[in-house]
PDB file of N, CA, C and O in Angstrom:
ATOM      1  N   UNK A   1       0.808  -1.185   0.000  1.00  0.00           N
ATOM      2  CA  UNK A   1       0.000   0.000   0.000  1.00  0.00           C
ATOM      3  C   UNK A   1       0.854   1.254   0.000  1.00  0.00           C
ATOM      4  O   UNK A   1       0.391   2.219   0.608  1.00  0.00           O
ATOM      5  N   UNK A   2       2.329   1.413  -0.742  1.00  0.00           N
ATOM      6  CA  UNK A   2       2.867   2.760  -0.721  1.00  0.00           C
ATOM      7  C   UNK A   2       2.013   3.366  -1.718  1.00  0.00           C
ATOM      8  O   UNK A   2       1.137   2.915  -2.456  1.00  0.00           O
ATOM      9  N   UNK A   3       2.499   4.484  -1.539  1.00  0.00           N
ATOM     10  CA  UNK A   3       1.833   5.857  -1.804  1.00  0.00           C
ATOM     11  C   UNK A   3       0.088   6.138  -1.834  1.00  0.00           C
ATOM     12  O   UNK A   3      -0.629   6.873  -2.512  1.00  0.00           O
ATOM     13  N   UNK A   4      -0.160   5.171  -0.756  1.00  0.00           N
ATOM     14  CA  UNK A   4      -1.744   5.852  -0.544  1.00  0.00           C
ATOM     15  C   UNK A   4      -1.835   7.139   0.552  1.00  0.00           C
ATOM     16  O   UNK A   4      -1.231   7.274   1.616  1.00  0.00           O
ATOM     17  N   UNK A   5      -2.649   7.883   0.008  1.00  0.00           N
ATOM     18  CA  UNK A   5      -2.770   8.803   1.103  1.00  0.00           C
ATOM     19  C   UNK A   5      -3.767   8.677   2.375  1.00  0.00           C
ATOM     20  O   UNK A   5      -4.681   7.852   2.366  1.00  0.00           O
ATOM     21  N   UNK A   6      -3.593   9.326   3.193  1.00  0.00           N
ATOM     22  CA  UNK A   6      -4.236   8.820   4.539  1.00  0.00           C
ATOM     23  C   UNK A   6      -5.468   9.233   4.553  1.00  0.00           C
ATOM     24  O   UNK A   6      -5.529   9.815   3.471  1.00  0.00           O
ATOM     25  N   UNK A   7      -6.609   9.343   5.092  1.00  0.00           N
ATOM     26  CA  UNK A   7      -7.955   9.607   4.689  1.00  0.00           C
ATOM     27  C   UNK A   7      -7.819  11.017   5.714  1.00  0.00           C
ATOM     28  O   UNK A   7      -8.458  11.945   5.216  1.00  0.00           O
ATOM     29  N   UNK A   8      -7.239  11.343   6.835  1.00  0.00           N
ATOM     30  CA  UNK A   8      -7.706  12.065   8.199  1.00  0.00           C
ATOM     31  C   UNK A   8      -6.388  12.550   8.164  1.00  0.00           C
ATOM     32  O   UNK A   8      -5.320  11.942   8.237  1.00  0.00           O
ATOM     33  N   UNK A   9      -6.694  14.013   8.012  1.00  0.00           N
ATOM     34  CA  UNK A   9      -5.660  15.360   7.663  1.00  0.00           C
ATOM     35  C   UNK A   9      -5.335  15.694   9.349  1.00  0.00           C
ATOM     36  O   UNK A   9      -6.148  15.659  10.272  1.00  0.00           O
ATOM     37  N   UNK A  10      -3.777  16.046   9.410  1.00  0.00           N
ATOM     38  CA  UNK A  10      -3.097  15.823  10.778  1.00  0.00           C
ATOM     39  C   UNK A  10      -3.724  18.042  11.357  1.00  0.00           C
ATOM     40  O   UNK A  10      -3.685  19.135  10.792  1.00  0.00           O
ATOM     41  N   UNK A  11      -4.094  17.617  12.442  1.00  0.00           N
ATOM     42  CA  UNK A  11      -4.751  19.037  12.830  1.00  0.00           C
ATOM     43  C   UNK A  11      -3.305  19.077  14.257  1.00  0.00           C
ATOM     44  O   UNK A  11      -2.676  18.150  14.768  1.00  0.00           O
ATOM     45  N   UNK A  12      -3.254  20.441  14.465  1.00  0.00           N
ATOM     46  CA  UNK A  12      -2.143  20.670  15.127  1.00  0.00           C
ATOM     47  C   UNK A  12      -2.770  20.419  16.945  1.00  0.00           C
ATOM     48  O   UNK A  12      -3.911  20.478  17.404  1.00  0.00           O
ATOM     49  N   UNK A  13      -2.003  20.256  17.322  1.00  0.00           N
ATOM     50  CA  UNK A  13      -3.048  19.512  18.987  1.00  0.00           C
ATOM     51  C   UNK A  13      -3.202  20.827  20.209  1.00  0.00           C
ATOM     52  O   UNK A  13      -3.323  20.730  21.430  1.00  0.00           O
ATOM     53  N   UNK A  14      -3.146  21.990  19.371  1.00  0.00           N
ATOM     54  CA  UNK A  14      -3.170  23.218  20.144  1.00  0.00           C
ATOM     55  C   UNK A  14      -4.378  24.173  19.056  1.00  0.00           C
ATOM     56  O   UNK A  14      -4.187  25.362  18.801  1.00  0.00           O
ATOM     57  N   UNK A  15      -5.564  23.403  18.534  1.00  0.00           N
ATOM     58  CA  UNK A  15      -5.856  24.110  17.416  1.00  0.00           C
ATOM     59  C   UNK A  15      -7.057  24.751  18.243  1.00  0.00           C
ATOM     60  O   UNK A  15      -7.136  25.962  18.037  1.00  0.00           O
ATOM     61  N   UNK A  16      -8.009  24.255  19.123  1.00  0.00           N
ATOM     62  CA  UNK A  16      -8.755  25.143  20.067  1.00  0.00           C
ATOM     63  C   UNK A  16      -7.857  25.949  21.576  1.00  0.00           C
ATOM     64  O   UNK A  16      -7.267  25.496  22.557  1.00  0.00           O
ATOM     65  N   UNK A  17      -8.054  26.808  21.257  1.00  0.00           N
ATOM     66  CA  UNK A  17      -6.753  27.703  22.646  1.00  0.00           C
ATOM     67  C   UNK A  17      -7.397  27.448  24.032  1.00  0.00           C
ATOM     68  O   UNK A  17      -7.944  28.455  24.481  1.00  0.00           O
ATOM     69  N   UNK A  18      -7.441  26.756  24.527  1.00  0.00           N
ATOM     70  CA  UNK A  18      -7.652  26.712  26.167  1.00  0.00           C
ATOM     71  C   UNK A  18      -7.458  28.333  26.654  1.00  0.00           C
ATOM     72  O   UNK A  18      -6.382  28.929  26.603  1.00  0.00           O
ATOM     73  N   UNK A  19      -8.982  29.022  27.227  1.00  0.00           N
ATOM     74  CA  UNK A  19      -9.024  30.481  27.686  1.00  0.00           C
ATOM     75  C   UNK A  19      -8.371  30.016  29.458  1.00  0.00           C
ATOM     76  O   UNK A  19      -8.214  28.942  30.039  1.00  0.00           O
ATOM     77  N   UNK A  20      -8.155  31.353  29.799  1.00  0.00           N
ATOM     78  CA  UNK A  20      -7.134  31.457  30.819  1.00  0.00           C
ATOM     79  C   UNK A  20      -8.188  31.097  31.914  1.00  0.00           C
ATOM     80  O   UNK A  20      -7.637  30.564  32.877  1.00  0.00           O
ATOM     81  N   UNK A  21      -9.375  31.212  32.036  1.00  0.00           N
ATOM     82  CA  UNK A  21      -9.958  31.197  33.119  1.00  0.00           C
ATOM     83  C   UNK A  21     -10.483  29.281  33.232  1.00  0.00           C
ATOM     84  O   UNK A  21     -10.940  28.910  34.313  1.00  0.00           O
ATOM     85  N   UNK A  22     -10.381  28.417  32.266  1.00  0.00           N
ATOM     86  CA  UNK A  22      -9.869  27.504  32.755  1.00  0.00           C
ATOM     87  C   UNK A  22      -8.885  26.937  33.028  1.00  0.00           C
ATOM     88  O   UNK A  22      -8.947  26.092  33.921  1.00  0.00           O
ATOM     89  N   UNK A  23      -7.369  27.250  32.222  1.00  0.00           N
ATOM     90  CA  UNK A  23      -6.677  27.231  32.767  1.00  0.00           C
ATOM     91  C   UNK A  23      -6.345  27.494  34.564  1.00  0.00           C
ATOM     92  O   UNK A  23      -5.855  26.642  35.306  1.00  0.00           O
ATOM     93  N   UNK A  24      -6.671  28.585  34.879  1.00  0.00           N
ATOM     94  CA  UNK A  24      -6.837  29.091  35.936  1.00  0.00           C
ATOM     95  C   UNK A  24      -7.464  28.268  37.177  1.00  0.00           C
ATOM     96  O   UNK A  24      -7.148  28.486  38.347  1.00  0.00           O
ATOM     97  N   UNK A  25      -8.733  26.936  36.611  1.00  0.00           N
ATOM     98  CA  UNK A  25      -9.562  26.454  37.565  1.00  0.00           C
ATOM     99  C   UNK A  25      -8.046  25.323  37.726  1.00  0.00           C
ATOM    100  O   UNK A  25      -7.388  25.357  38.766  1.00  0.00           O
ATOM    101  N   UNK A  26      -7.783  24.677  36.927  1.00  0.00           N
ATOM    102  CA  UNK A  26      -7.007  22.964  36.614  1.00  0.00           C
ATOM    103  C   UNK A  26      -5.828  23.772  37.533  1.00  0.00           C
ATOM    104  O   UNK A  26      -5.564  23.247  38.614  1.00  0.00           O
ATOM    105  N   UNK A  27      -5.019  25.161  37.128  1.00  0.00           N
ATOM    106  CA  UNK A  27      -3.374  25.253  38.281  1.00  0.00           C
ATOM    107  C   UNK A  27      -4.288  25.868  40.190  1.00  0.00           C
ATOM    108  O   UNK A  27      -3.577  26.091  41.170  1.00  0.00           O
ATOM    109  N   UNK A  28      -5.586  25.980  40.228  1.00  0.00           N
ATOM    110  CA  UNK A  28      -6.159  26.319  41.145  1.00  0.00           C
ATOM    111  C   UNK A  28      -5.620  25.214  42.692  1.00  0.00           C
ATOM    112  O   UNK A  28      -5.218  25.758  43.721  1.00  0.00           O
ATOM    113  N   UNK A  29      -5.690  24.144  42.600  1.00  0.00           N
ATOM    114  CA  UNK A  29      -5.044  23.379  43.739  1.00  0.00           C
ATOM    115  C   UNK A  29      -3.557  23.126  44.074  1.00  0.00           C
ATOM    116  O   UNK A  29      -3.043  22.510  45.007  1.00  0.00           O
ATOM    117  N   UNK A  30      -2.996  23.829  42.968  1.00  0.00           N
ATOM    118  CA  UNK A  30      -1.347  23.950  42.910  1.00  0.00           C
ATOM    119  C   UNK A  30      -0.761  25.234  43.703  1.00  0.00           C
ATOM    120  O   UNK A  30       0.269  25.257  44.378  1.00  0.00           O
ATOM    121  N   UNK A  31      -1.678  26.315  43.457  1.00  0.00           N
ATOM    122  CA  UNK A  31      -1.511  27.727  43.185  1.00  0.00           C
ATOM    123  C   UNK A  31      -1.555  27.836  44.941  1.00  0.00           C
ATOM    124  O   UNK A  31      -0.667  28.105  45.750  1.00  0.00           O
ATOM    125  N   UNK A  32      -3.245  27.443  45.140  1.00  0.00           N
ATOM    126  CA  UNK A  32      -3.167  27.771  46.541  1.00  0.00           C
ATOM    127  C   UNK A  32      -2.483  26.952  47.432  1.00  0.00           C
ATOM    128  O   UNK A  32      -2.337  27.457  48.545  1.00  0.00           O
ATOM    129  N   UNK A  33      -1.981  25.747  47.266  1.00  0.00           N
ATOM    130  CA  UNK A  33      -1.263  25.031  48.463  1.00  0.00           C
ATOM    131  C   UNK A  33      -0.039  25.650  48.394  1.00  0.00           C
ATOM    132  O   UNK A  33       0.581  25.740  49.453  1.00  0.00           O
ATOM    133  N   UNK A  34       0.531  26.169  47.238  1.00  0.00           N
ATOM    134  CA  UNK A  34       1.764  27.173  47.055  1.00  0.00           C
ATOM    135  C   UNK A  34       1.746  28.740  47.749  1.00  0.00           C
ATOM    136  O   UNK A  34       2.780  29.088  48.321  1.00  0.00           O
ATOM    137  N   UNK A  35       0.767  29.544  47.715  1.00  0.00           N
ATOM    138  CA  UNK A  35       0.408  30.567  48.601  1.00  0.00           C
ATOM    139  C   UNK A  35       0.716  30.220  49.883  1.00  0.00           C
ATOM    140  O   UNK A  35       1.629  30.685  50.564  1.00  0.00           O
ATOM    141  N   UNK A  36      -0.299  29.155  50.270  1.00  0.00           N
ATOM    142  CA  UNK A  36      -0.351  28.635  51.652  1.00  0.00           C
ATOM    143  C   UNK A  36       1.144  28.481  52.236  1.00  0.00           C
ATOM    144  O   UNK A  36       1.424  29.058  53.287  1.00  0.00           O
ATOM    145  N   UNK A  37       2.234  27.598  51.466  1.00  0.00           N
ATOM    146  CA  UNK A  37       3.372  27.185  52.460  1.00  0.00           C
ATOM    147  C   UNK A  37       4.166  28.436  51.974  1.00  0.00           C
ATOM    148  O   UNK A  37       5.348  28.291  52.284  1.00  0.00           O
ATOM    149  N   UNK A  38       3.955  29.547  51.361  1.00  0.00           N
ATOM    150  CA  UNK A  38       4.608  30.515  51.265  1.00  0.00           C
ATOM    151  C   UNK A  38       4.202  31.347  52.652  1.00  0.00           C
ATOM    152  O   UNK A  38       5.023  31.978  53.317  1.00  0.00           O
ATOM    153  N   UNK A  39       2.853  31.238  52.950  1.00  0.00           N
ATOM    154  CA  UNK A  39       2.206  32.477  54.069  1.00  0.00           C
ATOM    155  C   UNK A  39       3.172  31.502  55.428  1.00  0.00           C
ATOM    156  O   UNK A  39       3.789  32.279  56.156  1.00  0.00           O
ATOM    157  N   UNK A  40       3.320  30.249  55.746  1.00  0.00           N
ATOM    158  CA  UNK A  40       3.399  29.406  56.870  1.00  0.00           C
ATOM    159  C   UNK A  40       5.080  30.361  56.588  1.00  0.00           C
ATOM    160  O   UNK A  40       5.369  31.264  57.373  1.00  0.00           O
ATOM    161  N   UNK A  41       5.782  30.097  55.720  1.00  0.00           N
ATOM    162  CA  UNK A  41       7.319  30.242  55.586  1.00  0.00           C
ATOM    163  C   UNK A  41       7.661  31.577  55.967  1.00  0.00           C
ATOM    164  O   UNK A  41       8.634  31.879  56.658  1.00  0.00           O
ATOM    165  N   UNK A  42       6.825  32.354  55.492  1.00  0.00           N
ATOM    166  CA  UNK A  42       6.464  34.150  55.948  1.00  0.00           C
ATOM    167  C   UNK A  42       6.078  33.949  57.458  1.00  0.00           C
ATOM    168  O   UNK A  42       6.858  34.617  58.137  1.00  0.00           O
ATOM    169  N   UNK A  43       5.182  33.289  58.228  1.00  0.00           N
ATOM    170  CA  UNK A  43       5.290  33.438  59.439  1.00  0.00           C
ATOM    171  C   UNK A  43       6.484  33.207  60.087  1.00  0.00           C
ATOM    172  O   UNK A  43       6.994  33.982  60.897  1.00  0.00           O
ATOM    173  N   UNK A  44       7.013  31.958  59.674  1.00  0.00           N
ATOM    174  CA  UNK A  44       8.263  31.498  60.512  1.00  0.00           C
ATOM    175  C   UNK A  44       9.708  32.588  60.308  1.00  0.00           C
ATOM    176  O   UNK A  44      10.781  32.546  60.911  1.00  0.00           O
ATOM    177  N   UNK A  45       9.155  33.710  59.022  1.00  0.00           N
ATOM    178  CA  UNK A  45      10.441  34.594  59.022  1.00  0.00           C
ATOM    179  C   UNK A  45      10.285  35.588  59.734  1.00  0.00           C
ATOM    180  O   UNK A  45      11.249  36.242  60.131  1.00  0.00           O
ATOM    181  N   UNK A  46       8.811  35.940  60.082  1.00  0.00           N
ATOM    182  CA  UNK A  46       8.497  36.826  60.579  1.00  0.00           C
ATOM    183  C   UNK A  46       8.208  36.171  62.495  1.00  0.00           C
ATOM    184  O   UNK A  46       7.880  36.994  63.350  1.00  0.00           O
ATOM    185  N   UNK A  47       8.346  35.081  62.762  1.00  0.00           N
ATOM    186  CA  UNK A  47       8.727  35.230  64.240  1.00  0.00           C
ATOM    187  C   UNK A  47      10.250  35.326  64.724  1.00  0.00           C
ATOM    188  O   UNK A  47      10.783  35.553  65.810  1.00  0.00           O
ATOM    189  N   UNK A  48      10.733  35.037  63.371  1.00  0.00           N
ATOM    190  CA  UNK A  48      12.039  35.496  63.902  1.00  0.00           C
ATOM    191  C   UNK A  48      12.496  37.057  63.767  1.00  0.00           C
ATOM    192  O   UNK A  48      13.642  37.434  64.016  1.00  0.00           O
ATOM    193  N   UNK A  49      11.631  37.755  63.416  1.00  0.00           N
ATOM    194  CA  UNK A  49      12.073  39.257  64.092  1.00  0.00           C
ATOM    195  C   UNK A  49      11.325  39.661  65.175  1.00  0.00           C
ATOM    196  O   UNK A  49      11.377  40.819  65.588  1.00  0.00           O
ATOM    197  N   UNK A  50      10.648  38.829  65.661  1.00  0.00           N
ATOM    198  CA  UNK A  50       9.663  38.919  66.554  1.00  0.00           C
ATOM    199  C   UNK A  50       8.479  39.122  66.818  1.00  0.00           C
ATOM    200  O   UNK A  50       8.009  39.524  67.883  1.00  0.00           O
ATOM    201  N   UNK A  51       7.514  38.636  65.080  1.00  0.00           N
ATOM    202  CA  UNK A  51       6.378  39.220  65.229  1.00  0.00           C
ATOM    203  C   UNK A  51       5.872  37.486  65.517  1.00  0.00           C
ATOM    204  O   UNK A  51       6.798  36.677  65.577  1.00  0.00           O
ATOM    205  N   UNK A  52       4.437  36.952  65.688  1.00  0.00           N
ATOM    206  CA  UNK A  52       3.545  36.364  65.696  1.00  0.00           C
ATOM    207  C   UNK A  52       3.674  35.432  64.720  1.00  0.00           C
ATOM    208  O   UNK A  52       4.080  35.777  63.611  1.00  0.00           O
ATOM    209  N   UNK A  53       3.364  34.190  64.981  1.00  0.00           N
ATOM    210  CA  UNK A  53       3.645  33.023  63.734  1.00  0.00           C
ATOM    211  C   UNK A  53       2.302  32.523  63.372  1.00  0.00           C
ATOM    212  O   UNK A  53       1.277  32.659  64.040  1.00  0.00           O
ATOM    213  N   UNK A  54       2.396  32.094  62.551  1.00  0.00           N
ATOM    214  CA  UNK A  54       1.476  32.109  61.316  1.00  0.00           C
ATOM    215  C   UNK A  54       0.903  30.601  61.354  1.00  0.00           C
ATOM    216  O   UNK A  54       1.340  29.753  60.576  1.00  0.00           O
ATOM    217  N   UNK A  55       0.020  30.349  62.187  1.00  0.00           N
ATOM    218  CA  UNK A  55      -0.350  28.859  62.889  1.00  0.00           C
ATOM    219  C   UNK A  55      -0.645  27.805  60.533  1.00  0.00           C
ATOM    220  O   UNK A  55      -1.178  28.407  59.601  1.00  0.00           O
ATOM    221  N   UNK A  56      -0.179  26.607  60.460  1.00  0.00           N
ATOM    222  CA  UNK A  56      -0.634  25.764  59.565  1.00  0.00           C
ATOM    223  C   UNK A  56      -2.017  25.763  58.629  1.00  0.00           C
ATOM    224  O   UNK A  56      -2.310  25.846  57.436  1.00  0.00           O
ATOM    225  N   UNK A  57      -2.733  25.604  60.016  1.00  0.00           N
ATOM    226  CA  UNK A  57      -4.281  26.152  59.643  1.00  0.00           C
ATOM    227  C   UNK A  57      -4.720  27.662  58.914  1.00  0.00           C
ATOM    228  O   UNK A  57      -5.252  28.136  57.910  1.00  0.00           O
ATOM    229  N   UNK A  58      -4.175  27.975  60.018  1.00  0.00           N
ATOM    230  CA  UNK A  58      -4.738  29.529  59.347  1.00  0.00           C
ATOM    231  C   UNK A  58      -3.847  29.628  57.990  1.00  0.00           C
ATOM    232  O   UNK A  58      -4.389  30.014  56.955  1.00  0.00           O
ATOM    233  N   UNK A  59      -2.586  29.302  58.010  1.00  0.00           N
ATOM    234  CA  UNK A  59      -2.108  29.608  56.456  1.00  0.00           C
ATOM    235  C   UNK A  59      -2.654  28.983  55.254  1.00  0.00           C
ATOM    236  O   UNK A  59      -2.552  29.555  54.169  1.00  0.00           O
ATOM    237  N   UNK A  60      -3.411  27.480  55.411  1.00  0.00           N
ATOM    238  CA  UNK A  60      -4.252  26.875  54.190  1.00  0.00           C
ATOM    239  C   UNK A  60      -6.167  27.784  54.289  1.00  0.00           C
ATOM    240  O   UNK A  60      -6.942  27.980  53.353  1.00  0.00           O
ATOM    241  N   UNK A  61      -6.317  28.071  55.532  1.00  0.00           N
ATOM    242  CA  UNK A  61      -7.745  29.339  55.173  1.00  0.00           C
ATOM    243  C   UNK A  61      -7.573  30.065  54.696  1.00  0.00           C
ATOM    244  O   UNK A  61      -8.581  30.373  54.059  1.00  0.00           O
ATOM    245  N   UNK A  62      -5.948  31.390  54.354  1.00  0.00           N
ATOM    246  CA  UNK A  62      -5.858  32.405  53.898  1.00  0.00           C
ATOM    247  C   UNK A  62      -5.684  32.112  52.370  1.00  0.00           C
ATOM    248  O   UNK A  62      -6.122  32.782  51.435  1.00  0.00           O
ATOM    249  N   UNK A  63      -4.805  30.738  52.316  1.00  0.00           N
ATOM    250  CA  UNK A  63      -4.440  30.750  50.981  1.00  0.00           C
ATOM    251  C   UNK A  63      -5.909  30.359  50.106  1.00  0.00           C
ATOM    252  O   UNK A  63      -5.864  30.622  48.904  1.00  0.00           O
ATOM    253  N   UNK A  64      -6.845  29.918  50.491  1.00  0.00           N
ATOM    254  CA  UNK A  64      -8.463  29.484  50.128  1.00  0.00           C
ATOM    255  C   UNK A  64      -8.641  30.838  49.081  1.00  0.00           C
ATOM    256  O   UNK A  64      -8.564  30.703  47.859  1.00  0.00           O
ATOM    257  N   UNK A  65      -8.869  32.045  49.684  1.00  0.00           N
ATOM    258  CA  UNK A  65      -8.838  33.246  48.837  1.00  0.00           C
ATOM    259  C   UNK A  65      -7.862  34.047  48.193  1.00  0.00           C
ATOM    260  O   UNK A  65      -8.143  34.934  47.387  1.00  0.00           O
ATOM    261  N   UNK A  66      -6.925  33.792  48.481  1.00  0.00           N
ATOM    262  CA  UNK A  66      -5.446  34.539  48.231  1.00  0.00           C
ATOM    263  C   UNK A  66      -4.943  33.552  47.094  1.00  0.00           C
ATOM    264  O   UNK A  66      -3.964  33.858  46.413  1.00  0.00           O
ATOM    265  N   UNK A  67      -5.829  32.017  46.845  1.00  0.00           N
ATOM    266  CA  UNK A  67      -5.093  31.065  45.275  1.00  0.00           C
ATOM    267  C   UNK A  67      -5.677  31.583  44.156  1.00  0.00           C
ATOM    268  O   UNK A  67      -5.346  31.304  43.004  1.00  0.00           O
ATOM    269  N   UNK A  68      -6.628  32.409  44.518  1.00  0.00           N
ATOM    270  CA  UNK A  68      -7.789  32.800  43.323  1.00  0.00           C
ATOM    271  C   UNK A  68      -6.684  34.174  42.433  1.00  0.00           C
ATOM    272  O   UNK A  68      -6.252  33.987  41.296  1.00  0.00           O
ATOM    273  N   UNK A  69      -6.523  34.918  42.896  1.00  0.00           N
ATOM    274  CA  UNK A  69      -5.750  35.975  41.967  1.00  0.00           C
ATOM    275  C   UNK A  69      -4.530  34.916  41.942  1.00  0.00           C
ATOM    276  O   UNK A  69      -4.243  34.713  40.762  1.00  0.00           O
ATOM    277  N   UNK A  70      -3.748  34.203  42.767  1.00  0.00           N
ATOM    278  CA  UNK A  70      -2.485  33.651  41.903  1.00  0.00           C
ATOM    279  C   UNK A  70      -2.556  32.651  40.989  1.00  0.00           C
ATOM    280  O   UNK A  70      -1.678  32.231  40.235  1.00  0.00           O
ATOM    281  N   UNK A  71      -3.849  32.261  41.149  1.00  0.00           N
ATOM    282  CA  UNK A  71      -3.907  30.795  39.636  1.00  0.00           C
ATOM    283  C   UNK A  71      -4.374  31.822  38.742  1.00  0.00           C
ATOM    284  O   UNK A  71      -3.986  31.605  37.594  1.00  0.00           O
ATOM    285  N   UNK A  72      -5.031  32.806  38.855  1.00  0.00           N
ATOM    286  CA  UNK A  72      -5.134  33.675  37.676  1.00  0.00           C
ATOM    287  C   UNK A  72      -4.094  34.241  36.476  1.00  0.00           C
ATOM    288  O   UNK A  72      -4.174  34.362  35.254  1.00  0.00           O
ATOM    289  N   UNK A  73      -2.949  34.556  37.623  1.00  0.00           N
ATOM    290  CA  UNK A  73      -1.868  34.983  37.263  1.00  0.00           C
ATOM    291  C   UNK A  73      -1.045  33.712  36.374  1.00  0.00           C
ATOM    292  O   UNK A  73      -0.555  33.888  35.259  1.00  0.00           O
ATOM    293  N   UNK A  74      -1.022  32.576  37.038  1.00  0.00           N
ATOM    294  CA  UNK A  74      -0.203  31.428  36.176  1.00  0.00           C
ATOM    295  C   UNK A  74      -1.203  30.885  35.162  1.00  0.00           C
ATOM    296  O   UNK A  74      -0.815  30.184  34.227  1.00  0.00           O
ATOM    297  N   UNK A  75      -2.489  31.201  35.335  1.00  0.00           N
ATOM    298  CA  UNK A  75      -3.097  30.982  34.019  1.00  0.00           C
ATOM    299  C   UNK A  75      -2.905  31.810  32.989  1.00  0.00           C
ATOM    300  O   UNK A  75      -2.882  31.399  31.829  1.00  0.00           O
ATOM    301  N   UNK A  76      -2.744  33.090  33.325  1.00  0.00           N
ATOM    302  CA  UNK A  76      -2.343  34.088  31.551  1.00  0.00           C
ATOM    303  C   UNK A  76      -0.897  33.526  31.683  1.00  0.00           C
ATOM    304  O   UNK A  76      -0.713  32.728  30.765  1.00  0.00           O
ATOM    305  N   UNK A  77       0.482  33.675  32.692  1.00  0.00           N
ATOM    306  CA  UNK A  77       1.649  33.269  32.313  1.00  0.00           C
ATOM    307  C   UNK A  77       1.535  31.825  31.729  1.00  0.00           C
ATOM    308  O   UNK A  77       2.656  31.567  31.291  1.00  0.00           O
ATOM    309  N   UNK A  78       0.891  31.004  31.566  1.00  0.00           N
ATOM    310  CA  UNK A  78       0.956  29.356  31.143  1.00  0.00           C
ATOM    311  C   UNK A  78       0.276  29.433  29.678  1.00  0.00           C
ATOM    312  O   UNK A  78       0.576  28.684  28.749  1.00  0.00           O
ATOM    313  N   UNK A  79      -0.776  30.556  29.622  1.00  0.00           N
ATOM    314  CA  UNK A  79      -1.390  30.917  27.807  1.00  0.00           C
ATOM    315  C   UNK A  79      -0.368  31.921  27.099  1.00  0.00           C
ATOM    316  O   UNK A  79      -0.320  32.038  25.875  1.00  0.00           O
ATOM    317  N   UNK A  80       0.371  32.571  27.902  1.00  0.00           N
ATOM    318  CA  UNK A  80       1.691  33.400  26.774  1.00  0.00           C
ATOM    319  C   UNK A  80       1.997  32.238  26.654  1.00  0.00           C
ATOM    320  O   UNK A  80       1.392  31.579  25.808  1.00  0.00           O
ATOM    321  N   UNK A  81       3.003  31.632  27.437  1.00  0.00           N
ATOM    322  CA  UNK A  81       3.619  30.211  27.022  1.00  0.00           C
ATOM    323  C   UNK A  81       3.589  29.373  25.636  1.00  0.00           C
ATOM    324  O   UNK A  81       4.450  29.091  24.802  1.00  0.00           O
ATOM    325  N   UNK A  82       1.679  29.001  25.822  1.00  0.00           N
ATOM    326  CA  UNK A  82       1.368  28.179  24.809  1.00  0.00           C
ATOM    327  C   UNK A  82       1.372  29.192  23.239  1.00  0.00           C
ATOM    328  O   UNK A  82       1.687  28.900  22.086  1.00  0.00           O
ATOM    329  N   UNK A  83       0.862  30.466  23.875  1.00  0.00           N
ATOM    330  CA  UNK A  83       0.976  31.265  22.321  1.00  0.00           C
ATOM    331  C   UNK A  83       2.419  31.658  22.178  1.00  0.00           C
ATOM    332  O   UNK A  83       2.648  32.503  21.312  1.00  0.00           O
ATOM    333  N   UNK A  84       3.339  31.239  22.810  1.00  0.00           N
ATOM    334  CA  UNK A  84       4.851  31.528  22.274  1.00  0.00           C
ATOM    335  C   UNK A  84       4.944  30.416  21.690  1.00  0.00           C
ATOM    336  O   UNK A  84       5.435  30.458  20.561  1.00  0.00           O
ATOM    337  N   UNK A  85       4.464  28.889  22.304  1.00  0.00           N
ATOM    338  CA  UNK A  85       5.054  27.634  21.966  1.00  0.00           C
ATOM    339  C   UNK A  85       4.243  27.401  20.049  1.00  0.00           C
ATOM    340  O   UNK A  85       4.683  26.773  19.086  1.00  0.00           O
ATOM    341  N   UNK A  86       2.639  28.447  20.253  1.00  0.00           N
ATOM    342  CA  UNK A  86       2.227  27.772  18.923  1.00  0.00           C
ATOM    343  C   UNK A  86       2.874  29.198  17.809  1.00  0.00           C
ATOM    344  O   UNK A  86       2.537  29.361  16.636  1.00  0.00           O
ATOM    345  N   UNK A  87       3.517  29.777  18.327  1.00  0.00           N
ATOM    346  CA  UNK A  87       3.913  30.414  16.662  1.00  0.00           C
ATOM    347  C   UNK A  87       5.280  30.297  16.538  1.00  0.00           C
ATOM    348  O   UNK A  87       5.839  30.655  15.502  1.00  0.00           O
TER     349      UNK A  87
END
């Protein structure tokens, strides 16, 4: 069977663009557990100048609202990405 042609034309696997605000939901459980041990790491720098430490708990409640603008943010940085990677 050389030179038959294939019936199903090759489409590029980035041909619908994933919008940022789902992006945004899928890095959403990354984003905030990353906030979170950033706020815990910020307490522990900040009892060492002597302020108040930043109990475990309370750093995964703050990061609950505080993942929402940062998965936002790695969702447009992760769609430049893909529109650098598709041209």
């Amino acid at each position: 069977m050389s030179g038959t042609k294939s019936p199903s034309r090759k489409v590029p696997a980035t041909e619908g663009k994933w919008p940022v605000w789902k992006l945004a939901i899928l890095l959403y459980p990354a984003t905030a557990l990353t906030v979170a041990i950033n706020l815990f790491l910020a307490g522990l720098v900040a009892n060492g100048m002597g302020l108040g430490v930043i109990e475990p708990v309370s750093a995964i409640l703050w990061s609950i609202p505080l993942g929402l603008p940062a998965s936002w943010l790695a969702g447009r940085w992760l769609r430049g990405l893909m529109d650098e990677a598709d041209d």
